[in-house]
C-alpha positions as CSV (number, residue, x, y, z in Angstrom):
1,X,9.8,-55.9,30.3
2,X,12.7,-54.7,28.2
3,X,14.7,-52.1,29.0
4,X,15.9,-49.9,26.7
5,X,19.7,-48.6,26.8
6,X,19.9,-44.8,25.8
7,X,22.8,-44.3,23.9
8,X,24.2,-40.7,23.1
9,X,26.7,-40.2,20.5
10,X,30.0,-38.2,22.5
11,X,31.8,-36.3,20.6
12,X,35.6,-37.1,21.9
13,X,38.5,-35.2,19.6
14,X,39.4,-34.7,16.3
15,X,35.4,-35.3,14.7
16,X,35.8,-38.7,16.4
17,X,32.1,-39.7,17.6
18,X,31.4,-42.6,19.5
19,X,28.5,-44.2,20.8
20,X,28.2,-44.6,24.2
21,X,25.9,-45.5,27.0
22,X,23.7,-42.5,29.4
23,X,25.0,-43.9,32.3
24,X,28.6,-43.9,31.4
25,X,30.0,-40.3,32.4
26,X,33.3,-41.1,34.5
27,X,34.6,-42.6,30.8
28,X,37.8,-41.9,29.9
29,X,39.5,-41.9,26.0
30,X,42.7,-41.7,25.2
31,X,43.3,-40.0,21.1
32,X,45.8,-40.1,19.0
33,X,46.3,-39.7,15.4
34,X,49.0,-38.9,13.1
35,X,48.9,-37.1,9.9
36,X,50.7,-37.4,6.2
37,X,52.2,-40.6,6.5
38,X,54.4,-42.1,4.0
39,X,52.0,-45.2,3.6
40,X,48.7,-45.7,1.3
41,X,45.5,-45.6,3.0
42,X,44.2,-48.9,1.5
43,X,47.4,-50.8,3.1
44,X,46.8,-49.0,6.6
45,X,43.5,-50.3,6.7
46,X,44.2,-53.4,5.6
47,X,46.3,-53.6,8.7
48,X,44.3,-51.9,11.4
49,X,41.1,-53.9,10.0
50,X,42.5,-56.8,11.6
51,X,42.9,-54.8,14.9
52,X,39.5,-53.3,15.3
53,X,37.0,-53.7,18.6
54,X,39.5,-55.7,20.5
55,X,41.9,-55.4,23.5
56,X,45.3,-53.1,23.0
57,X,47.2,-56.2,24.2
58,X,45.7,-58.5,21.4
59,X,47.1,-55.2,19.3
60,X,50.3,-55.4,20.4
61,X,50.7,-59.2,20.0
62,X,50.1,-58.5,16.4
63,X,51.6,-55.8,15.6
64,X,55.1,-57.2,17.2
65,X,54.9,-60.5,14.3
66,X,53.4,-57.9,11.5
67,X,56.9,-55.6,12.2
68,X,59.1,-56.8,9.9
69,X,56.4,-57.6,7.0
70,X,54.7,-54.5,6.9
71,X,56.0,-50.8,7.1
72,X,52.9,-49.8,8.6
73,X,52.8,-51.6,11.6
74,X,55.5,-49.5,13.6
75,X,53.4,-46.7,12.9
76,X,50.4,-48.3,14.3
77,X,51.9,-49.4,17.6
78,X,53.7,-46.1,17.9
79,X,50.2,-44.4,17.6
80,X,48.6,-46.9,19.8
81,X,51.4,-46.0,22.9
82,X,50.3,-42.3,22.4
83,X,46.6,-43.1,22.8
84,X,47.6,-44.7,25.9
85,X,49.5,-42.5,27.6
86,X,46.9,-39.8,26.3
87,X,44.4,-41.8,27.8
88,X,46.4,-41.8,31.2
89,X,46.9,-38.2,31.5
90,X,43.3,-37.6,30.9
91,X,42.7,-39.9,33.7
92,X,45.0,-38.5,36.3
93,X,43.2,-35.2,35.2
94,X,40.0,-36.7,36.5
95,X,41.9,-38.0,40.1
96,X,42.1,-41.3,38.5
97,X,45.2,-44.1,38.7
98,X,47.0,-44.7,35.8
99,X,45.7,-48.1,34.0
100,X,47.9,-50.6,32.5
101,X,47.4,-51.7,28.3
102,X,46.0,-55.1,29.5
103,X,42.9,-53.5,30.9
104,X,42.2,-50.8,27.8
105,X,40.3,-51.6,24.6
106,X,40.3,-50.1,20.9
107,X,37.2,-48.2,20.6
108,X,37.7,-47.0,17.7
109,X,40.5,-47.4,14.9
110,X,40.4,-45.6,11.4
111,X,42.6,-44.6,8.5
112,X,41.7,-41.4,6.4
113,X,43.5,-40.7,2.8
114,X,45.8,-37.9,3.0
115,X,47.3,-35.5,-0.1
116,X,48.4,-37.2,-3.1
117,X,52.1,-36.2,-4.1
118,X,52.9,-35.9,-7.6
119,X,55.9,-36.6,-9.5
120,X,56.9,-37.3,-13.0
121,X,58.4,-39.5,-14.1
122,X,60.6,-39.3,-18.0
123,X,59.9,-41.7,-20.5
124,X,60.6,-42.1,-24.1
125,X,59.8,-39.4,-27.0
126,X,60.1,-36.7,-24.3
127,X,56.9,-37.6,-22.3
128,X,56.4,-37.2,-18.8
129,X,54.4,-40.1,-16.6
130,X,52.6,-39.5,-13.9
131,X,53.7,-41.0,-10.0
132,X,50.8,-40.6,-7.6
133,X,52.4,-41.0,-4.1
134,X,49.7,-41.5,-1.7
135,X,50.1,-40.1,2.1
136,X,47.4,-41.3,5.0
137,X,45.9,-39.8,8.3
138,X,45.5,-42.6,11.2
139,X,43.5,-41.7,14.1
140,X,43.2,-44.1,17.4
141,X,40.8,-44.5,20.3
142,X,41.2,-46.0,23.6
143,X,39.3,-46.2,26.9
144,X,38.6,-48.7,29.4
């Protein structure tokens, strides 16, 4: 016989929704997002696409040699320390022991676009041309 795993979508902060197992009640997450970055969304998720459904360790590995190339990696590991000790708090809420980064995965990793800042720019004949600077939301999950 199969058996069929019932899944129910939880609802964990921010309109973050993960899918997640009947039996699995004593899970913890760990949230953290950060709002109107300096950064374009289409380079943060180029970045965090590479760091998606895998440990926070492997994360960190990563992040440390993508540093000093890309501007939006200290923002991710910055996030990514949050959700952790977000994640820790919510489990010494529930009487549990704190858990180290080794042991904690990224459930869930997205980057949203953000408000568009607009400047001008002079050019010749008196014209004005347009700068879009683009701003981005990051939102991160962890949990055992």
């Amino acid at each position: 016989m199969s058996e069929k795993i019932k899944q129910v979508l939880v609802r964990v902060a921010n309109g973050v929704s993960i899918l997640e197992n009947v039996d699995a009640t004593d899970v913890c997450y760990g949230v953290a997002s950060v709002r109107n970055t300096r950064y374009g969304v289409l380079k943060m998720r180029r970045l965090i696409d590479i760091l998606r459904n895998g440990s926070v360790e492997r994360a960190f590995g990563i992040l440390s040699v993508m540093r000093t190339r890309l501007k939006g990696a200290p923002i991710v590991e910055k996030t990514m320390k949050t959700a952790i000790n977000n994640y820790n708090q919510a489990r010494a809420a529930k009487g549990g022991t704190a858990k180290a980064a080794s042991e904690l995965k990224i459930r869930a990793i997205f980057a949203d676009g953000g408000p568009i800042m607009k400047r001008a720019r002079p050019h010749s004949h008196g014209r004005a041309f347009p700068i879009h600077k683009s701003l981005s939301h990051l939102t991160v999950v962890v949990s055992d």
